[in-house]
C-alpha positions in Angstrom: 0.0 0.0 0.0 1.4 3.3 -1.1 0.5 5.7 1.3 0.3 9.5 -0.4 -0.7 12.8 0.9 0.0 14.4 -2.8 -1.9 18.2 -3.1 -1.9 17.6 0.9 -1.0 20.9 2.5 -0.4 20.2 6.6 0.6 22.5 9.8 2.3 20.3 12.4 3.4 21.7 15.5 5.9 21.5 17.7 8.2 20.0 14.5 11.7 21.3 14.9 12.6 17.8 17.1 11.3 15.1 17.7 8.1 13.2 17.0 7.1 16.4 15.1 10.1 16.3 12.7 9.6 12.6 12.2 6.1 13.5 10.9 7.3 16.5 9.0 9.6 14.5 6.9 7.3 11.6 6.3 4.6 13.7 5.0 7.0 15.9 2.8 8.4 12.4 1.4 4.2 11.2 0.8 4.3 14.6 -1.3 2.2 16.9 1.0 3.2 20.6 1.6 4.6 20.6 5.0 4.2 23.7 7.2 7.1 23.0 10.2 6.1 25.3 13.4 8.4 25.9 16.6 9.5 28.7 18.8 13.2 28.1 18.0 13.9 29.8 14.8 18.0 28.1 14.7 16.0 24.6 15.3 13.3 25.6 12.3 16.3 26.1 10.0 17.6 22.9 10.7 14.7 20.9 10.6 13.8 22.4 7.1 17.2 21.7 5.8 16.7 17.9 6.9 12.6 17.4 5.8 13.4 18.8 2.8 16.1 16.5 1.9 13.7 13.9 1.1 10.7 16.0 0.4 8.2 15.6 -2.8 6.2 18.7 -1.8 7.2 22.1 -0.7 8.5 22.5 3.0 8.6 25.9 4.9 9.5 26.9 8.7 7.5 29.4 10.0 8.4 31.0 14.3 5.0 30.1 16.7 4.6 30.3 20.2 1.3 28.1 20.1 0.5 29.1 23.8 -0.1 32.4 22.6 -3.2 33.3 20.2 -1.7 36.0 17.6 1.2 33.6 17.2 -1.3 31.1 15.9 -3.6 33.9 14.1 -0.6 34.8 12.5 1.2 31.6 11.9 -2.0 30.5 10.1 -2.1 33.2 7.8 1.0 32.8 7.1 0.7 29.3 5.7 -2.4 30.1 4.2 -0.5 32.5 2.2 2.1 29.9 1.7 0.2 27.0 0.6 -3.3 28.7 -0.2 -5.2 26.3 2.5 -5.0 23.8 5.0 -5.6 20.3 4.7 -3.7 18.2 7.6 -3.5 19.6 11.5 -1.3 17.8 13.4 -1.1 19.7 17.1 2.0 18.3 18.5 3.3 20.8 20.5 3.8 19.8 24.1 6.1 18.6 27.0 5.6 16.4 29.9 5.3 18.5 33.3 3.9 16.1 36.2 4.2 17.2 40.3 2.0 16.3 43.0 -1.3 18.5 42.9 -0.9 20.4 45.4 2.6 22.2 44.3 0.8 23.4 40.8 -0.2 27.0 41.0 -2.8 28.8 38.9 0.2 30.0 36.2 1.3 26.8 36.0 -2.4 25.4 35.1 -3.0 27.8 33.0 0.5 27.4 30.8 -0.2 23.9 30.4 -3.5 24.3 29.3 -2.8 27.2 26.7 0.1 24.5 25.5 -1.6 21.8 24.9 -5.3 23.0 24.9 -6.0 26.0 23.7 -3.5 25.8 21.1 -5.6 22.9 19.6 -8.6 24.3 20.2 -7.5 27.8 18.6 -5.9 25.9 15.7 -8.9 24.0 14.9 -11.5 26.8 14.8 -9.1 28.3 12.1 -9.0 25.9 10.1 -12.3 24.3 9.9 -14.2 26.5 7.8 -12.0 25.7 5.1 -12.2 22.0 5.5 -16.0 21.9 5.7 -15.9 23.8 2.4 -14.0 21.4 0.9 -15.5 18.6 2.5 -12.1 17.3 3.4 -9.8 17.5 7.1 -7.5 15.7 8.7 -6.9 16.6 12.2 -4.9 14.7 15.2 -4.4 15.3 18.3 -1.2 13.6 19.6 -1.4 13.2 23.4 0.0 10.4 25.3 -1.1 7.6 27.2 -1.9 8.9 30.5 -5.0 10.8 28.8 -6.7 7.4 29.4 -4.5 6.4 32.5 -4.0 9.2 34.6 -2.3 8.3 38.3 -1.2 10.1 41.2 1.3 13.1 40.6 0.8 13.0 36.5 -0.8 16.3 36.5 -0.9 19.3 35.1 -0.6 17.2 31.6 -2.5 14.2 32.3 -5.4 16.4 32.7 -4.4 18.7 29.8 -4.0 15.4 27.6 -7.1 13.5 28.7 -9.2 17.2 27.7 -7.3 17.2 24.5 -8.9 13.4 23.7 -12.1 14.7 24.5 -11.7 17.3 22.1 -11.4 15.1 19.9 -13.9 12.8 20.6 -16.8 15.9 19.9 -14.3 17.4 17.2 -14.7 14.1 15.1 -18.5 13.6 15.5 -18.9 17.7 14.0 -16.7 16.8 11.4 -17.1 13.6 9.9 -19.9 14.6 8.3 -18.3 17.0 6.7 -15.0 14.9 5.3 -13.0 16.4 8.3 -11.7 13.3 10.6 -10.1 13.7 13.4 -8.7 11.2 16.0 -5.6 11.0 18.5 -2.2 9.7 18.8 -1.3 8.5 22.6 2.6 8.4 22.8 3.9 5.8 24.9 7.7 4.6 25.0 9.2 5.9 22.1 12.7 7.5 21.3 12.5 10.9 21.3 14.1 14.1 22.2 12.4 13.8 25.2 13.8 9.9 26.3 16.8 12.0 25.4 16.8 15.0 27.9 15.4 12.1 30.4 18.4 10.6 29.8 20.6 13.2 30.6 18.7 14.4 33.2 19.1 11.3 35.2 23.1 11.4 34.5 23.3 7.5 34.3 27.1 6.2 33.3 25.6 3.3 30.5 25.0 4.5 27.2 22.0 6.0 25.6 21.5 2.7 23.1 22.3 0.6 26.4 19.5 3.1 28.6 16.6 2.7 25.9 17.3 -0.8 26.0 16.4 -1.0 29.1 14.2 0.9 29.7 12.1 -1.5 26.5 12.4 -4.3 28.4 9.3 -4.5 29.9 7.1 -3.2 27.4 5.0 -6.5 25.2 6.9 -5.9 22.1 10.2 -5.8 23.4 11.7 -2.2 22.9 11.2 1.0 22.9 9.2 2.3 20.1 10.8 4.6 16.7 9.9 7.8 15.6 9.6 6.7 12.4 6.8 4.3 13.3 4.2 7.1 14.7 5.1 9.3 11.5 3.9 5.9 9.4 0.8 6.3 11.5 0.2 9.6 11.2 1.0 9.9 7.8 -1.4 7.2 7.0 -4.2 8.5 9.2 -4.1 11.4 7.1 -4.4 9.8 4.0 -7.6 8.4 1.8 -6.6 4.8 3.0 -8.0 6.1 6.9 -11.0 7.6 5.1 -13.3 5.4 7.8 -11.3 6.2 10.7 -12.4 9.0 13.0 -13.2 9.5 16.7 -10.0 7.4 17.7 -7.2 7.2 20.3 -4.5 5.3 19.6 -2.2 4.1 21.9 1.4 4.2 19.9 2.6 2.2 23.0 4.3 -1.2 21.9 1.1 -2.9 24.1 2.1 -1.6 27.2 -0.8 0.4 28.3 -4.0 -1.7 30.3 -6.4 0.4 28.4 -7.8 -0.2 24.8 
């Protein structure tokens, strides 16, 4: 099966690093139009210089804080004037922030929700109209697995992540109707730039190769999951192959989580 996002224009974000880059260079390879967004303009150079190595479609960078809305206002009509429309939102940007409960203050809340919440939501209402127009939309969430498994000192993003599946849930039932499907990605184990800083973080004397080993082990399949494999995912959820596939959270997890 020869997945293709050709005439595909998409805005992922948070795709300097990362998961996000994976996708950016898998859907610039399918032949879509690839819109990379990240605060970090030295990091947006780079990652341009790498997606468009391979790339079959155009592939620009464009600066966005998504926490804040004018960045996105203006980031959107950027691309808009870049690409002409919007086909494919991937909201991607994100980090992991978990303390007990009672050590998160109202500004700390309220960032995390503006990352990972607002930023969707804000996102989303701008490019709908043109989607239902067209009668064609891809949108995914990508949270991660403690959306549907949240424990004690997860939050703030637990919570953030289980409202950005329930997003999703009501997004897809507005917009399948209309051609737009949307569904979630719930990141479990997978090397990353995050596993990464982890890694360092914990200032462990075995190697990285030697440390995701490890820490694969226990998970059903063996190992730690690739980047490459949620970009296959991704990139195939966005294509005419998925075209019955909406309303979905996916756990990109190697088995590991209890919950379907």
């Amino acid at each position: 099966m020869d997945v293709r996002l050709d005439g595909r224009s998409a805005i992922i974000t948070g795709a300097s690093k990362g998961l996000g880059l994976a996708m950016a260079k898998e859907f610039a390879a399918s032949g879509a139009n690839v819109a990379i967004l990240a605060r970090n303009p030295d990091t947006l150079a780079e990652a341009k210089a790498v997606t468009s190595a391979g790339a079959q479609g155009r592939v620009e960078t464009f600066s966005c804080d998504v926490s804040k809305a004018a960045d996105i206002q203006n980031a959107y009509d950027a691309v808009v004037g870049a690409f002409g429309q919007v086909d494919i939102l991937i909201n991607n940007a994100g980090r992991t922030r978990s303390m007990p409960s009672d050590q998160i203050t109202d500004d700390i809340w309220q960032e995390d929700l503006d990352l990972k919440v607002f930023a969707a939501i804000r996102f989303t209402r701008l490019v709908w109209p043109g989607m239902k127009q067209r009668a064609w939309g891809r949108i995914i969430n990508v949270l991660n697995t403690g959306a549907k498994t949240p424990q004690a000192n997860g939050a703030p993003t637990v919570v953030s992540r289980a409202a950005g599946m329930a997003l999703m849930k009501v997004l897809a039932g507005e917009g399948a109707p209309h051609g737009i499907l949307v569904n979630a990605m719930l990141v479990g184990q997978i090397v990353s730039d995050q596993i990464a800083r982890r890694y360092r973080a914990e200032g462990t004397n075995v190697s990285f190769e030697d440390y995701v080993a490890k820490a694969g082990a226990n998970i059903p399949v063996g190992r730690m999951g690739k980047a490459e494999e949620f970009a296959a995912m991704a990139c195939f959820l966005c294509s005419d192959h998925a075209g019955f596939t909406a309303g979905t959270a996916i756990n990109m997890d190697g088995g590991a989580s209890p919950v379907v």
